[in-house]
N, C-alpha and C positions, 0 to 999 in steps of 0.2 A: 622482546626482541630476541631472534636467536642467528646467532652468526654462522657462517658458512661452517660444516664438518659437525652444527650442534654443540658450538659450543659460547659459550657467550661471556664477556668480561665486561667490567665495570668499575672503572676508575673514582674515585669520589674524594675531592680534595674536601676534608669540615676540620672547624675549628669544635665541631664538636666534641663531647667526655667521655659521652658513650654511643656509638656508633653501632648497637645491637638494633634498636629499633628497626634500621635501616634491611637489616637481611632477617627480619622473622618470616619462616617457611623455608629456609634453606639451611642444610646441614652444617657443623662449624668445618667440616672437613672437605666442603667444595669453597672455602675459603681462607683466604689470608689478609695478615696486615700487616702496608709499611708504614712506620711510624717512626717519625723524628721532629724535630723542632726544624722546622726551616729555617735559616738565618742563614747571611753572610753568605749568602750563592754554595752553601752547600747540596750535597745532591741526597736524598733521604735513603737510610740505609736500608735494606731488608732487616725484618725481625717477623717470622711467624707467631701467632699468637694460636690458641683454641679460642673459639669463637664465646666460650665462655670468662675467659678471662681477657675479654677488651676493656672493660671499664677500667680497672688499673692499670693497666696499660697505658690509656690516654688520659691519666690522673691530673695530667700540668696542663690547670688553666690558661687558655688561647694559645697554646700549643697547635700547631697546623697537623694534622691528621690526613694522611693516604691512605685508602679501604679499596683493595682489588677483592672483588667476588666472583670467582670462575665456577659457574654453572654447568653443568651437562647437561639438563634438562633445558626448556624453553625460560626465559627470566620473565616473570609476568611483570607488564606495564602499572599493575598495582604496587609492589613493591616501592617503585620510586616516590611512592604519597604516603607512606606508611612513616616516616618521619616522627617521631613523638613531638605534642605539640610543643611542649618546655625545651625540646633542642634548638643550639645554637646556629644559626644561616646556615644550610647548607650550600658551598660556595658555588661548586663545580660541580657540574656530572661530565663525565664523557664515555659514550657506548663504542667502545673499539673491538674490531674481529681481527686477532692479533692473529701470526704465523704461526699455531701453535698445533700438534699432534693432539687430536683427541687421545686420552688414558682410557680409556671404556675400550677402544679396539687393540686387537692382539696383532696387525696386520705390521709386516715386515717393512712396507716400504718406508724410505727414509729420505726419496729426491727431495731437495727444496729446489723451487719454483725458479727460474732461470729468469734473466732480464727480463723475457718476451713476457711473464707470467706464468704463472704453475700449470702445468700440462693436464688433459683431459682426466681426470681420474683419481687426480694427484689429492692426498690426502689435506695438504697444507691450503689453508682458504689466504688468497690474495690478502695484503694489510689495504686496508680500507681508511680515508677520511677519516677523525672521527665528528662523531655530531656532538655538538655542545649544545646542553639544555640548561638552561640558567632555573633556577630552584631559590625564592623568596616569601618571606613570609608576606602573611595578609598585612598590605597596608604598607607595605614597605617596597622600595624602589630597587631595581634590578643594582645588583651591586657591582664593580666594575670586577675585570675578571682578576683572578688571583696567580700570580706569577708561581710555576715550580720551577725551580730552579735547574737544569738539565732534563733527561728522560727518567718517567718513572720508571723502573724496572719492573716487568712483567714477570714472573715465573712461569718457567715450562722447559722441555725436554729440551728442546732445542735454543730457545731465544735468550733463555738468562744462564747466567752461571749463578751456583752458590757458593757460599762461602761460610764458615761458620768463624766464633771468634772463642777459640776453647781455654784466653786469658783472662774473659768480660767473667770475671767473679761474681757482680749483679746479676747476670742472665743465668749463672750457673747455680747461682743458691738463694736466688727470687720465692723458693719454693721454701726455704729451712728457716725457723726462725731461728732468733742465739740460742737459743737453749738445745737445738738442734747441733747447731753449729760446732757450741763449747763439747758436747756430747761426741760426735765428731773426734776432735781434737783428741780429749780424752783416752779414746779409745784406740786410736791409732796411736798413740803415747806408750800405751801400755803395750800396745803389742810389738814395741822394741825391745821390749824388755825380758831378756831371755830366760829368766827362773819363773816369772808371770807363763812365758805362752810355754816351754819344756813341759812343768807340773801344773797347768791349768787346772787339769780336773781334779787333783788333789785337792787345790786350792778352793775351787769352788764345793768339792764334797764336806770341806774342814769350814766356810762360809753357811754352809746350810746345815750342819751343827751349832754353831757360835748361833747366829742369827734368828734357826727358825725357819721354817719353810714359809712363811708367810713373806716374812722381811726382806730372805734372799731372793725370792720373784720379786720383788718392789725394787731391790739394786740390780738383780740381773738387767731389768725394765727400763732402768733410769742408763745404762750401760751398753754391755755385748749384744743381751737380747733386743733392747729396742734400736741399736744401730743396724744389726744384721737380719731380723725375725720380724716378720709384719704386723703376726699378733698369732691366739691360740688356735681360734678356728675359721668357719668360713664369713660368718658376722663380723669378726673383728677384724679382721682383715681388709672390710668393702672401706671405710676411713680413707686408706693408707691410699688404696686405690685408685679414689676417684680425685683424690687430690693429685698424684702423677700424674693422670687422664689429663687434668685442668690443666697441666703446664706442658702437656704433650708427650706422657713418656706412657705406655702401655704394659701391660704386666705377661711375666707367665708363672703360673701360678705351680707350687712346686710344696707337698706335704713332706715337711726334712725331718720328722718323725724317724731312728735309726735306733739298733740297738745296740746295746751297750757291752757287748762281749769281750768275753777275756781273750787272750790268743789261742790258750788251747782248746777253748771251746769253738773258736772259727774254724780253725784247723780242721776240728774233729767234724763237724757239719762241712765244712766242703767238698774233705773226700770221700763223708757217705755221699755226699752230693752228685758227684763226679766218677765215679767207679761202676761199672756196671757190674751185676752179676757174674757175668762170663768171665769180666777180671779179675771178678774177688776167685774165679775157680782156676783160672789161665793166667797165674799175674805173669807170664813171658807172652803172651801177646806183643805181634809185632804193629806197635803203632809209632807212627810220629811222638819223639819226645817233647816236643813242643805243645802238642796237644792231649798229654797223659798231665792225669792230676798227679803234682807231686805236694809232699805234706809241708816240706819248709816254706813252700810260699803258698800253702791254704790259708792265711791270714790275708786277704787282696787286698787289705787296708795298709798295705806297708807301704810305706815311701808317699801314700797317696795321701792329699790334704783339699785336694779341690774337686771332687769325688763322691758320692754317698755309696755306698758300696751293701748287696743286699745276699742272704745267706738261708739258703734252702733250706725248711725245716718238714715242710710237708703240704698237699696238697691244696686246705684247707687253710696253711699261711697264705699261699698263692691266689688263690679266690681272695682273702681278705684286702687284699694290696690293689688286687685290680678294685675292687670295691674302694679303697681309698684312690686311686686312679679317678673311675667315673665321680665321683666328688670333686675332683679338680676338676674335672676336666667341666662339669653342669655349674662349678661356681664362678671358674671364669667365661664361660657365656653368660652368665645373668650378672657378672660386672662388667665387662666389657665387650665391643664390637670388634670383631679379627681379632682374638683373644689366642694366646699361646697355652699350650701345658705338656707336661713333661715327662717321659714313662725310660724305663729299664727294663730290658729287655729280661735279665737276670730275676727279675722281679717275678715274674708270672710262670714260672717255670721251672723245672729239673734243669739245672745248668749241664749237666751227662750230655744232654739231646747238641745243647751249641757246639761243644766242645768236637761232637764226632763228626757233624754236619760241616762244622771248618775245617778240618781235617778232609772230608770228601771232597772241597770245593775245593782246595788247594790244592790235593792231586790230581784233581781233573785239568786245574790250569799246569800243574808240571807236568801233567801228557801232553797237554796241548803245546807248549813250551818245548818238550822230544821230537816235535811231530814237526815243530814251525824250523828246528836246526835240522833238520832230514833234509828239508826244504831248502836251506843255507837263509832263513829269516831269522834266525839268532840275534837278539839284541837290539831288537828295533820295542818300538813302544808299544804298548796293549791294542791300540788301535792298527797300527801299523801293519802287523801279523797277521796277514790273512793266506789261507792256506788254500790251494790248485787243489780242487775235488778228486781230479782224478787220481792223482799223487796221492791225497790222503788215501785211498779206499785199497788202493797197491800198497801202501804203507801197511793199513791196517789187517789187510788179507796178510800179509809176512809178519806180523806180531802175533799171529794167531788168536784175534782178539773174537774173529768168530768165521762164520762162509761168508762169501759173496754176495751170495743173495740176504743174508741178515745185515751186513753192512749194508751194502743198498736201502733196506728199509731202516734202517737207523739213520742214514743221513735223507732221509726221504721226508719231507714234511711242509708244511706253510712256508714259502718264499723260502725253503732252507736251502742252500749251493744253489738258486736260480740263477746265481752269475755267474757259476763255474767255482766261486769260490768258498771260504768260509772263514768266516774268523771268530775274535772268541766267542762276541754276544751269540753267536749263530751254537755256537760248541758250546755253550751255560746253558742254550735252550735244552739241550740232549738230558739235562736231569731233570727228568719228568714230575710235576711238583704235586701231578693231579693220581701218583700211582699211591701204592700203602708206602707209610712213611718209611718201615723197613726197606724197601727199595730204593730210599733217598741215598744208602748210607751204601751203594753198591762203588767200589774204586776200584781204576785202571789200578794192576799191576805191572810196574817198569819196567819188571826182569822178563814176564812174562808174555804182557800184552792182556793178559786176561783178566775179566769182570769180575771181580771176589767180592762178597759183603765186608764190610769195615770189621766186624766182629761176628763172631760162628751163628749167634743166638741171642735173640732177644728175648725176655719174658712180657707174656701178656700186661703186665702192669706197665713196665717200659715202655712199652708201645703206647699203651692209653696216657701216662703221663707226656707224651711227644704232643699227642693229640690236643690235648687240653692245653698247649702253653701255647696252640698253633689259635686254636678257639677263643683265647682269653684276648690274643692281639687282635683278632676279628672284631670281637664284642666293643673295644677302648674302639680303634678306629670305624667302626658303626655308629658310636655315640657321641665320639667327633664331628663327625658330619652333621647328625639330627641338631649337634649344640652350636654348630657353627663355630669352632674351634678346631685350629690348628694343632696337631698332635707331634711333637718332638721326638725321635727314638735318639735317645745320647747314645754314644759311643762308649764304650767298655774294652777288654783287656784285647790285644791282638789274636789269641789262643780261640776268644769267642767271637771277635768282631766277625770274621767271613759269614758266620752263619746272619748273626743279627741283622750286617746290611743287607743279605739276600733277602730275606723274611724283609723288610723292610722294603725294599726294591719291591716285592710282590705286591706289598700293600697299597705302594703307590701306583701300581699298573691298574688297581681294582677303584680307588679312592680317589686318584687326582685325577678324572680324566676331565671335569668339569673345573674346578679350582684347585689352587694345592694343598690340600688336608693333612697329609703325611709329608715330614720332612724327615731325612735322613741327617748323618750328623759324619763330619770327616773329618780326621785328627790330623794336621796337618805336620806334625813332628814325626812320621811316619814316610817311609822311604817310598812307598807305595802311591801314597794320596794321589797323585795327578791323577798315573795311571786309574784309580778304583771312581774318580772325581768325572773324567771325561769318556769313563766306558756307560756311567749310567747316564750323561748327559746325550751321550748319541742313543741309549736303548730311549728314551724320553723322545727323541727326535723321530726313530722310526713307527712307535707304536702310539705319538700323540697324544703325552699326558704328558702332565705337567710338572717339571723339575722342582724337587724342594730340598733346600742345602741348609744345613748351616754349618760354619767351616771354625773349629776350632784346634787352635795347636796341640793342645791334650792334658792329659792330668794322670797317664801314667808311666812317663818319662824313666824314673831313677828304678821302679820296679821291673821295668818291663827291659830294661839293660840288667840288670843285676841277675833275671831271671833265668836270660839269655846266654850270659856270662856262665852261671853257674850250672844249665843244665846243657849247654852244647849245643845252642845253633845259632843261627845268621843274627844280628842285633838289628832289628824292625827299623830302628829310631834315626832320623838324619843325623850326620858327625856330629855337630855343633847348632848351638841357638841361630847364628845367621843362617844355617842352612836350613832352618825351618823358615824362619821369617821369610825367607826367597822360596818358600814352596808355596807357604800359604800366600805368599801375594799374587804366585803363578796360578795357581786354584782359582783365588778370588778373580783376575783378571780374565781368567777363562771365562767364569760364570757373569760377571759381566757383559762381555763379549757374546754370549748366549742369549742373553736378553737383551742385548744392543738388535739381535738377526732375530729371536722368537720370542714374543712376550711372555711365553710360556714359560720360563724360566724365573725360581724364585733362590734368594740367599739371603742366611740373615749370618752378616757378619758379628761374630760371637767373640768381644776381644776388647780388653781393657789397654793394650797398648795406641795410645794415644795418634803414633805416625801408622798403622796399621788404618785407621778411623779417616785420616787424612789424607792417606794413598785411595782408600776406596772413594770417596768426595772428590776427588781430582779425577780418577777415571770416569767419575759417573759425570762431570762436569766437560772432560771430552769427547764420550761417547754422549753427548744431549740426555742421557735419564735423567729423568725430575724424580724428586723424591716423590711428589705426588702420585706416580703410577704405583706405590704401593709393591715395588718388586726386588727393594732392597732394603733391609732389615739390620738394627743393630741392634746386640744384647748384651750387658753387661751385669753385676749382683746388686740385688739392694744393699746400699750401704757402703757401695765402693764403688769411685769414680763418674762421682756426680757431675765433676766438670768437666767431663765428656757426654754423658746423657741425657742432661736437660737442655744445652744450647744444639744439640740436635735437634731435640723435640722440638725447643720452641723454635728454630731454623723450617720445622715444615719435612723432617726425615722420623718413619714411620721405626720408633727403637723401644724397646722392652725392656723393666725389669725382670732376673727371676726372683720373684715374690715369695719366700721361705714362710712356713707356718706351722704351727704346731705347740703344745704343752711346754712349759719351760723347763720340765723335769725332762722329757723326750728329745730335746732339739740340743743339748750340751756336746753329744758328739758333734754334730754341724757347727756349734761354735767355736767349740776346739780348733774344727781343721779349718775356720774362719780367720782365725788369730793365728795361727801358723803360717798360714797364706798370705796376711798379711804381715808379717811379722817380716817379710820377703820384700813387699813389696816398700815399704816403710824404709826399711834399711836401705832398698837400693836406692831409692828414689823419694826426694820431700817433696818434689812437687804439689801431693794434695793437701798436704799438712799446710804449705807456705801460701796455696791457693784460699785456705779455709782462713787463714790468718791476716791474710790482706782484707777478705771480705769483714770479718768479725772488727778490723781498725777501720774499716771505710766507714760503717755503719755506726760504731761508737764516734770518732772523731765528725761524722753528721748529722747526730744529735739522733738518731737511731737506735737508741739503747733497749726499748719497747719493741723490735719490729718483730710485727707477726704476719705470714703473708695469708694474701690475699686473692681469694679463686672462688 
């Protein structure tokens, strides 16, 4: 049977244990299950399962069992015989074509069907009768029908709402047995403990003296490393893996592999890093001090704890790293389906190249910003600023920025001022990203009006080094695609972010035009975001590829004020924590609202704050998205804040660990800044501790002392 729109639902009340027989040929992810005990006119609650792990699920015998299977494809008239023969009656069937939006179409419309019936065209298929097929076994008499108690609930964009239960301790640590649990506990223990997380790595260096390098992996194991670190390499890691997968929680996979340097040695590689030739001969060069390397904050590990932070050595570092790169990136395609991984921009490249490129990009938006108050559009929002062609080109003719007829051909080009006007996407397009890279680096001067290169002289190697960091992002998001993995560019310091999200924005114009491969990453503690959030959601809109977000507060708050502070200019960072928390809800609401009007749009909310999780659930529950359409995303770390990430997953919402890996000698900084972070979170808040603690007396005081789960 297949129901109006293609899409086909199936109700199936059984007292049956295991209900798999039932959907063999069908994916677990075009299904779900509600399952409760019926009794005493209750109505049976939602709990998504992975189609793998139904049998524990419906463990308690003669338990009444509800199985909704939502197909895209046609449902074959076979499946309903496919029954195993040792299962229990099945009671009920009922074939219903509920009011539900097909998730396979990216189509906008959203009417639902008016008294008269849904209108010609209209996506929503009429609710239909349903038919009841009575199903007995051989030799056995039609059994009388089986009462549910109220409506089952249906899932989908429109007809159900979700709701999760992020108090139900069993749904949240169904996956850990005690020995996890107690591990857990442990650990978050110790990281109140402020002489533990201050001198960690004293402590563990003075641990692997006393013990023994053998012994100290055996306790890091039983401890920090096996709470926070998956395993060494890509083998040991699939375990970890597929047992999240079974309870619904997905991975990205992330080599925390860093190294271990002293301050002055950071220092001293960042700003050979960052200096270019021309400065080591002109150190009065006039540039932005916001974008000059300065040596007291060449350490970019300061203040930062939730961060891996990477440090230019040479060329042939950089090739290594993307090489560690495509290794994530091909071992989560061969663990998982719509698999996450994660890259740094700083990684693959001379950090020189971001630093100068954000600096270009910034004063091309503070000319465009002179140009919009000429105008009297001063103070309106990023989108808002759009500037009268002909005004601009009078403008620019009197800054002497060139003739007439060179402005003319500069603002001359594909759809550019077709409407008379221009605004800024139109005025980002004018740095031509197709000319030699030294051309990239050409700025409006203020005073003047005139096109000056950022610096006098490039050297031949400079140039080729720009090249290859531009090349090595090509290569990672090429081999995204062939791996069918999603590719993450995290965010990094303010100083490099303009350059990284532009590069990024390009990769998505080349890469998402079919699905979204490249996501970009927006730090929401930043005075900016909306504005940088809702300029690439309209360039998305006009050029017809597809939005990929994910939206975090940030991780480098106390350096990037300190920095600002100390070297003289504007401080990036909103006043106060609530005025983040209200940026990033406006971000996220945005980008809901994006996807609510164009499927096209993707976000994976990246965020351990608990009412952050629950504000997005609530939106997605009144704009109709179902988690099912796969276009909103949670991610949070292994190892912290499970009860928030499993009773998503098994709720039926598509959420990710980041999956940390690597040598146990190599990954001690990751742990460090692991146990400092928490060490934050512990202090301010016991909730996880008191959640882990209720689970571990439910379990002992239920004779649960053994439990080991089951997937």
């Amino acid at each position: 049977m297949e129901a109006a729109g293609g899409v086909a639902h199936v109700i199936i009340v059984s007292c049956a244990t295991d209900l798999r027989p039932l959907t063999y040929g069908l994916r677990h992810r075009d299904c779900s299950v509600f399952t409760d005990t019926i009794n005493a006119g209750r109505r049976p609650r939602q709990k998504t399962f992975p189609k793998k792990h139904w049998t524990s699920q419906c463990e308690r015998s003669g338990a009444l069992r509800v199985l909704h299977v939502m197909s895209y494809a046609k449902l074959p008239a076979a499946l309903l015989a496919r029954a195993h023969p040792n299962m229990d009656p099945v009671r009920r069937i009922r074939l219903l074509s509920a009011r539900l939006r097909s998730t396979a179409s990216t189509s906008t419309s959203t009417t639902r069907p008016g008294p008269g019936g849904p209108p010609p065209g209209d996506r929503y298929a009429a609710a239909g009768k349903p038919a009841q097929v009575e199903l007995v076994r051989e030799g056995e008499s039609a059994p009388s029908a089986v009462p549910v108690p109220g409506p089952v609930p249906v899932p989908g964009p429109v007809a159900c709402t979700v709701e999760v239960d992020f108090d139900n301790t069993r749904e949240a640590y169904r996956s850990k047995g005690n020995v996890e649990l107690l591990r857990s506990l442990l650990v978050f223990k110790l990281c109140t403990l402020d002489v533990l997380v201050d001198r960690n790595k004293e402590l563990m260096a003075l641990s692997r003296k006393v013990f023994g390098q053998r012994l100290f992996e055996k306790l890091m194991k039983m401890t920090f490393y096996g709470q926070f670190v998956a395993g060494e390499d890509h083998e040991s890691i699939k375990p970890l893996i597929r047992k999240n997968q079974a309870f619904g929680v997905g991975a990205v996979l992330d080599y925390s592999v860093e190294e271990d340097l002293t301050q002055e040695e950071a220092e001293k590689k960042e700003m050979d890093a960052c200096v270019s030739e021309a400065e080591k001969e002109s150190p009065d060069i006039d540039r932005e001090k916001k974008y000059k390397a300065h040596r007291q904050f060449g350490d970019r590990r300061g203040g930062v704890i939730s961060a891996r932070t990477y440090f230019y050595a040479d060329e042939s570092k950089c090739d290594n790293q993307m090489e560690t790169f495509i290794n994530c990136i091909r071992a989560s395609g061969g663990s998982s389906v719509d698999g996450f991984s994660a890259i740094k921009m700083t990684a693959l490249g001379r950090p020189q190249f971001l630093l100068q490129f954000s600096e270009v990009l910034v004063k091309w938006r503070q000319f465009f910003n002179v140009l919009a108050a000429h105008q009297g559009k001063s103070g309106m929002t990023a989108l808002e600023q759009t500037l009268e062609l002909d005004q601009l080109k009078e403008s620019l003719t009197k800054l002497g920025v060139g003739a007439k007829n060179d402005i003319d051909n500069l603002l001359t080009g594909e759809n550019l001022g077709s409407s008379g006007t221009i605004d800024l996407l139109d005025w980002n397009s004018l740095i031509d990203d197709t000319t030699e890279i030294t051309n990239l680096l050409m700025v409006p001067n203020l005073q003047t009006g005139k096109l000056e290169p950022l610096l006098k002289k490039f050297t031949a190697e400079e140039e080729r080094q720009m090249k290859r960091m531009l090349q090595r992002v090509d290569v990672l998001a090429k081999h995204a695609m062939e791996n069918g993995v999603r590719l993450m560019v995290d965010a990094e310091q303010t100083y490099f972010q303009p350059a990284i999200s532009r590069l990024t924005v390009e990769m998505q114009r080349i890469f998402n035009r079919e699905k979204p491969t490249i996501f970009n990453t927006y730090q929401c503690y930043l005075q900016e975001a909306y504005d940088n959030v809702t300029m690439d959601v309209e360039l998305s809109r006009r050029e017809g590829w597809h939005f990929g977000a994910k939206l975090v507060r940030g991780a480098y708050m106390y350096q990037e004020r300190e920095r600002a502070r100390e070297i003289g200019y504007d401080d990036p960072i909103n006043p106060d924590y609530e005025a983040t928390n209200l940026m990033y809800h406006k971000c996220l609401e945005f980008v809901l609202e994006e996807i609510e009007h164009n499927r096209k749009a993707n976000v994976m909310v990246a965020s351990h704050n608990e009412d952050t999780v629950k504000f997005t659930i609530r939106k997605m529950n009144e704009m109709g998205l179902s988690p099912t359409e796969n276009k909103v995303y949670f991610g949070q770390l292994l190892g912290m804040c499970d009860q928030i990430s499993f009773p998503l997953g098994q709720a039926g919402f598509p959420v990710y660990k980041y999956v940390p890996y690597g040598p146990v000698n190599e990954v001690i900084p990751y742990l460090s800044r692991r146990a400092q972070e928490n060490r934050g979170m512990m202090k301010g808040s016991q909730r996880e501790r008191s959640l882990l603690w209720k689970e571990l007396r439910r379990r002992v005081l239920g004779g649960q002392i053994l439990y080991r789960p089951v997937w």
